[in-house]
C-alpha positions as CSV (number, residue, x, y, z in Angstrom):
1,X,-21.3,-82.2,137.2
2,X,-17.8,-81.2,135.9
3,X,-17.6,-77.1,135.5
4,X,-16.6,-75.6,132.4
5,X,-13.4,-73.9,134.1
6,X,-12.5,-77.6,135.3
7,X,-12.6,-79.3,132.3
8,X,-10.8,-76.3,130.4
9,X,-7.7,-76.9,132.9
10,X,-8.0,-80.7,132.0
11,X,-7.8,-80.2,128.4
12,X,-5.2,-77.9,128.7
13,X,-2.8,-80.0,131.2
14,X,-3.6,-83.0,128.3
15,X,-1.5,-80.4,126.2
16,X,1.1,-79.4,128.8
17,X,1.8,-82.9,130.1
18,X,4.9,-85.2,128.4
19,X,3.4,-87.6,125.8
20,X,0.7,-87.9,123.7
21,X,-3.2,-88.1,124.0
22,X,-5.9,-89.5,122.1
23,X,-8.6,-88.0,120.4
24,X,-11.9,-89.7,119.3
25,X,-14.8,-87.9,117.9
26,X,-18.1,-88.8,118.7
27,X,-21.2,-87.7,116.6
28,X,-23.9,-88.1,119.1
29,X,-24.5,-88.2,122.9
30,X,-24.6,-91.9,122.8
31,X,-21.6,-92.0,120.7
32,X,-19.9,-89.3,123.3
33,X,-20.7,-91.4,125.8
34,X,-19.6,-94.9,125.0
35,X,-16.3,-93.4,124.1
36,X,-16.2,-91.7,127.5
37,X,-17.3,-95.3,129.5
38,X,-14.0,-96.3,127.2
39,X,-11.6,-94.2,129.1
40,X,-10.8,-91.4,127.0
41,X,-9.4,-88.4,128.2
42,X,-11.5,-85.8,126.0
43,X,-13.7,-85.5,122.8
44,X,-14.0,-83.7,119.5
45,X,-17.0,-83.2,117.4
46,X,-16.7,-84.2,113.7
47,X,-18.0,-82.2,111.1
48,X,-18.4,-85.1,108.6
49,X,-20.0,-87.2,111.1
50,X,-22.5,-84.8,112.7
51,X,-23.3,-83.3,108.9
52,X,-24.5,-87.4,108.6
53,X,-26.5,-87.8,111.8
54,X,-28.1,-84.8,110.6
55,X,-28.9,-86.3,106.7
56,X,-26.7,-83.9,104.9
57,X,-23.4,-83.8,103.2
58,X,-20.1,-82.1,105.7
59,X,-20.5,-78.3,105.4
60,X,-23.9,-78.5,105.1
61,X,-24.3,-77.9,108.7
62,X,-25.2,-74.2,109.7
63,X,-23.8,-72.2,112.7
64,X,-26.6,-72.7,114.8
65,X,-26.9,-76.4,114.3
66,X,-23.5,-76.7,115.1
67,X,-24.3,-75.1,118.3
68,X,-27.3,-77.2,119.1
69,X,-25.1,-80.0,119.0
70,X,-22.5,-78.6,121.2
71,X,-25.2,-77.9,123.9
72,X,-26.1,-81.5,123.9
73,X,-22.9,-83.0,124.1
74,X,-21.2,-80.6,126.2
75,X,-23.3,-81.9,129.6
76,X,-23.5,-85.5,128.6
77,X,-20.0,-86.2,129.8
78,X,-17.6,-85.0,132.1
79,X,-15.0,-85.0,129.6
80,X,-13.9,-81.4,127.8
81,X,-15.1,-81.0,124.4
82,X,-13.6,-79.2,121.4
83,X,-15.4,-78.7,118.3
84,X,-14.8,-79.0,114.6
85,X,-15.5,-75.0,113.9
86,X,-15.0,-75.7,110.0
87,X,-13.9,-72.1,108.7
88,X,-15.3,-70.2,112.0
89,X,-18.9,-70.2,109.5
90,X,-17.8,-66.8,107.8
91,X,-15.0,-65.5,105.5
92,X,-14.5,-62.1,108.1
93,X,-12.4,-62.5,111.2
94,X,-14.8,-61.1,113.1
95,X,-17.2,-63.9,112.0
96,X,-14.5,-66.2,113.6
97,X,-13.9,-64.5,117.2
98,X,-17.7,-64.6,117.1
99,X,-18.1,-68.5,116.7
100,X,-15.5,-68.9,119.2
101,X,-17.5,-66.8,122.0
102,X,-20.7,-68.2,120.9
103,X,-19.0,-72.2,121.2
104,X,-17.5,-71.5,124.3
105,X,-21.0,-69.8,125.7
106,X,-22.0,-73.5,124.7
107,X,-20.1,-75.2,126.9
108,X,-16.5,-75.7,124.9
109,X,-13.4,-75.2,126.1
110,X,-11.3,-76.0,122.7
111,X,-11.8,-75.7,119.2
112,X,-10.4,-75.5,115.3
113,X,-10.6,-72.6,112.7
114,X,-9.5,-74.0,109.1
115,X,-8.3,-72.1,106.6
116,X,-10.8,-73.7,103.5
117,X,-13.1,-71.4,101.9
118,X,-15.6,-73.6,100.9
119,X,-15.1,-72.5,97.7
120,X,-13.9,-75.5,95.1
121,X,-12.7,-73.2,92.6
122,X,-10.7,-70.9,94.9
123,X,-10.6,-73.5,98.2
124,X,-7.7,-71.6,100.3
125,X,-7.6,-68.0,102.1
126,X,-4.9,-66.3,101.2
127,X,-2.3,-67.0,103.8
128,X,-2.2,-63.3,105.6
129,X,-6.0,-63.3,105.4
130,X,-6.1,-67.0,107.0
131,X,-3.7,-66.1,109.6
132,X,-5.9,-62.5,110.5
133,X,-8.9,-65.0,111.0
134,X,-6.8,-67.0,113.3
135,X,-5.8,-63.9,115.2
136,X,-9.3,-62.7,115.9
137,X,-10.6,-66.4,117.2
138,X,-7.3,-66.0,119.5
139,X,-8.4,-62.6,121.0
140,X,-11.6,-64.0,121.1
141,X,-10.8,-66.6,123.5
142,X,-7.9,-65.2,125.6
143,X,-11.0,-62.7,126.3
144,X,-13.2,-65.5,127.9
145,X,-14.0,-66.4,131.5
146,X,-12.0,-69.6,131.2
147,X,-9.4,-71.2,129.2
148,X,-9.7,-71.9,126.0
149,X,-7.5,-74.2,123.5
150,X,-7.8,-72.7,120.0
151,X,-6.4,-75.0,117.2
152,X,-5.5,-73.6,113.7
153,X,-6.1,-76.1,110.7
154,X,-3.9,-75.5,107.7
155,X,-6.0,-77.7,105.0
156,X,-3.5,-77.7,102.2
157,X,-3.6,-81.7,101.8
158,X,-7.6,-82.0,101.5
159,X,-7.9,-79.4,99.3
160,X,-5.5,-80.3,96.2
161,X,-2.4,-78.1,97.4
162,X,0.1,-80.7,99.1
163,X,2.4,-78.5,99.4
164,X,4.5,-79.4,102.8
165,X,6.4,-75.7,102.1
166,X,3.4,-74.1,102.2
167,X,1.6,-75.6,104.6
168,X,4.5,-75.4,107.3
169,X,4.6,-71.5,106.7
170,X,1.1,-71.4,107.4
171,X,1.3,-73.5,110.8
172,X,4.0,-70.8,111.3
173,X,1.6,-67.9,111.0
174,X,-1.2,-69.4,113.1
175,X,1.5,-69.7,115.6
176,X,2.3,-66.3,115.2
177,X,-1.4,-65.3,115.1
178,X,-1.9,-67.1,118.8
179,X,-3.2,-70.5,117.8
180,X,-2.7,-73.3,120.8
181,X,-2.6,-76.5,118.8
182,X,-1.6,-76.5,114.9
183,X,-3.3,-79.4,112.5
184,X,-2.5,-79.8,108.9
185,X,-5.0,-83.0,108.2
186,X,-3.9,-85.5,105.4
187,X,-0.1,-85.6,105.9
188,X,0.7,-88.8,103.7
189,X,3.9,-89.7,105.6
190,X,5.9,-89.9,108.4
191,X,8.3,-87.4,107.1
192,X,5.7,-84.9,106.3
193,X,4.7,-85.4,109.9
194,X,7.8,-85.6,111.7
195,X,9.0,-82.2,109.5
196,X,5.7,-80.3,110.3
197,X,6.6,-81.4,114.3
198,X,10.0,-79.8,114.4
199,X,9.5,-76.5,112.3
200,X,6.3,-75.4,115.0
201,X,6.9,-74.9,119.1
202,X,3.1,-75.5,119.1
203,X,1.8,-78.8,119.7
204,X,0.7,-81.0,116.9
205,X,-2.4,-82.4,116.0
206,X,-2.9,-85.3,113.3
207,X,-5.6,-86.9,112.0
208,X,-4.9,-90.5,112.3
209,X,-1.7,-90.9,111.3
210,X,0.0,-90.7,107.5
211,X,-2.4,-91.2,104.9
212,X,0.0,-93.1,102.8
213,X,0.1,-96.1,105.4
214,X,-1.3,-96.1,108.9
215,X,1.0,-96.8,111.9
216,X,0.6,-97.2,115.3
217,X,0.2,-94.9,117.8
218,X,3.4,-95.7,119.7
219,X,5.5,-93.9,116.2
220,X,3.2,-91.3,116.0
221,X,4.0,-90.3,119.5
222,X,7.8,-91.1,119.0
223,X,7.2,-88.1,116.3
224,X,6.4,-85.8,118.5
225,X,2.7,-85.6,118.3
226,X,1.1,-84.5,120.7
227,X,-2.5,-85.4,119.8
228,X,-4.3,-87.9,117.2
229,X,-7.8,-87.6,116.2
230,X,-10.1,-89.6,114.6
231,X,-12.7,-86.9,112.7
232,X,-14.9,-89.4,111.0
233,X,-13.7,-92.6,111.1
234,X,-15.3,-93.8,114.0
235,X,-18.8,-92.2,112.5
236,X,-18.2,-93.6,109.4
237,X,-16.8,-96.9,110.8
238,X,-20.5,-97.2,112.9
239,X,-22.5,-96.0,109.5
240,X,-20.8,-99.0,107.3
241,X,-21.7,-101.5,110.0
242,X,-25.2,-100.9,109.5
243,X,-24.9,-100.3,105.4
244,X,-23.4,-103.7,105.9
245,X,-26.3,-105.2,108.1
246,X,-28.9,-103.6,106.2
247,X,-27.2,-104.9,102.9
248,X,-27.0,-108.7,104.7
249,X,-31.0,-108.2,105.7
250,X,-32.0,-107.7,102.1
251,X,-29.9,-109.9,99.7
252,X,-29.0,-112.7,101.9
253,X,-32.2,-112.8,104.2
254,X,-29.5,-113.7,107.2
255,X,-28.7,-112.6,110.2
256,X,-25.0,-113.1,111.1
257,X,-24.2,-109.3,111.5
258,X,-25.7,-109.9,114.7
259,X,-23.0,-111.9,116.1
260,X,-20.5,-109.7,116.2
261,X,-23.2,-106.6,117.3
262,X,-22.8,-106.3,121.0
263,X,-25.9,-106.6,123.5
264,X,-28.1,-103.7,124.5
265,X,-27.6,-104.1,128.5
266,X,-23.9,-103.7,127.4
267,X,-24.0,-100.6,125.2
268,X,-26.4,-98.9,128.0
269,X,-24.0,-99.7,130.7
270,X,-21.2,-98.3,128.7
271,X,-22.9,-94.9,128.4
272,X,-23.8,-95.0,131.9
273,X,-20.5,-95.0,133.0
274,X,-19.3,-92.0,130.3
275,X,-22.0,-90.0,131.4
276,X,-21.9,-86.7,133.8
């Protein structure tokens, strides 16, 4: 089995090497797995997709659920794993240099702290405050046995304040504050993108690509990002194939979902070869 330490060095030479890496995010073992039998390089959790598996709405997931999840992903593969840490589960920033510790004592070697309150009426930290809580989770893990690959998550454009200005200066202060990767999730273009890329020396993290119109890969990278995630597009992607089934199964009576569903022997020989 892969130690922690050597799948902390893998994830951060994914980081230090030229180009860019993808991504996914799986939401179970199976899930980790098949994309692991796939070739990926490493994994995230998604909160939006675990917060489903679970039967509840994202950030409806407690600390300690989120934990459980971590230790049962973390061993499945050999792959590192970084976790959606939502706000670090507490306003203080000692309640974020404690989710860090306790995430990597379950087996990560990366995660995110976001700046969203959880509060709709009042959704962002103010900016000193968010970049204090980004310090602490940085202390937090320079102090650990291994290396650890702390991502700060500026959430501006999910939480009605596109503001590009803002949202740079923030990426800016989580710099400053020791953050590893920066992530502002929801950039509608290209130019949002490419401007968020050349005002950080950090490496970049996007979620998918610009939310105004997809692209490939290939001009994401030409950007200058350095990583693309999924969060919960594969989750959901998985979850409408079955609404869609299920939907087929009761109004129609057919079966016809079934010919694009692939066999059992070849799903379970997928996770076999993603697994530890």
């Amino acid at each position: 089995m892969t130690s922690q330490a050597d799948k902390a060095h893998a994830f951060r030479q994914l980081h230090e090497r030229p180009g860019m890496f993808l991504f996914p995010n799986p939401w179970d073992v199976g899930s980790a797995r098949m994309l692991a039998g796939l070739g990926f390089e490493a994994l995230a959790t998604t909160s939006s997709g675990f917060a489903a598996s679970m039967g509840v709405a994202d950030y409806h997931v407690t600390r300690e659920m989120k934990l459980a999840h971590i230790r049962t992903l973390t061993p499945a593969t050999p792959l590192p794993l970084a976790a959606d840490l939502e706000n670090g589960f507490g306003h203080a920033p000692e309640d974020c240099a404690e989710t860090i510790r306790l995430g990597a004592e379950a087996g990560l070697v990366g995660g995110s702290i976001e700046d969203y309150t959880t509060d709709p009426q009042n959704p962002l930290y103010e900016a000193a405050e968010a970049a204090d809580r980004i310090r602490a989770a940085a202390e937090a893990a320079r102090a650990l046995p291994h290396d650890f690959v702390l991502t700060a998550r500026a959430e501006n454009f999910l939480r009605g304040n596109p503001d590009l200005g803002d949202t740079i200066a923030r990426l800016q202060a989580y710099q400053e504050a020791g953050a590893d990767v920066l992530y502002a999730p929801a950039l509608q273009t290209m130019d949002q993108i490419r401007s968020v890329v050349s005002s950080v020396d950090r490496p970049v993290n996007v979620l998918m690509g610009p939310f105004s119109g997809f692209v490939s890969m290939a001009k994401l990278e030409s950007a200058g990002v350095k990583r693309v995630s999924m969060g919960s597009a594969f989750s959901n992607t998985a979850y409408g194939a079955l609404i869609l089934a299920a939907k087929e199964l009761m109004q129609e009576g057919t079966l016809d979902f079934l010919t694009v569903a692939p066999k059992g022997s070849d799903i379970a020989a997928l996770m076999k070869a993603g697994s530890a």
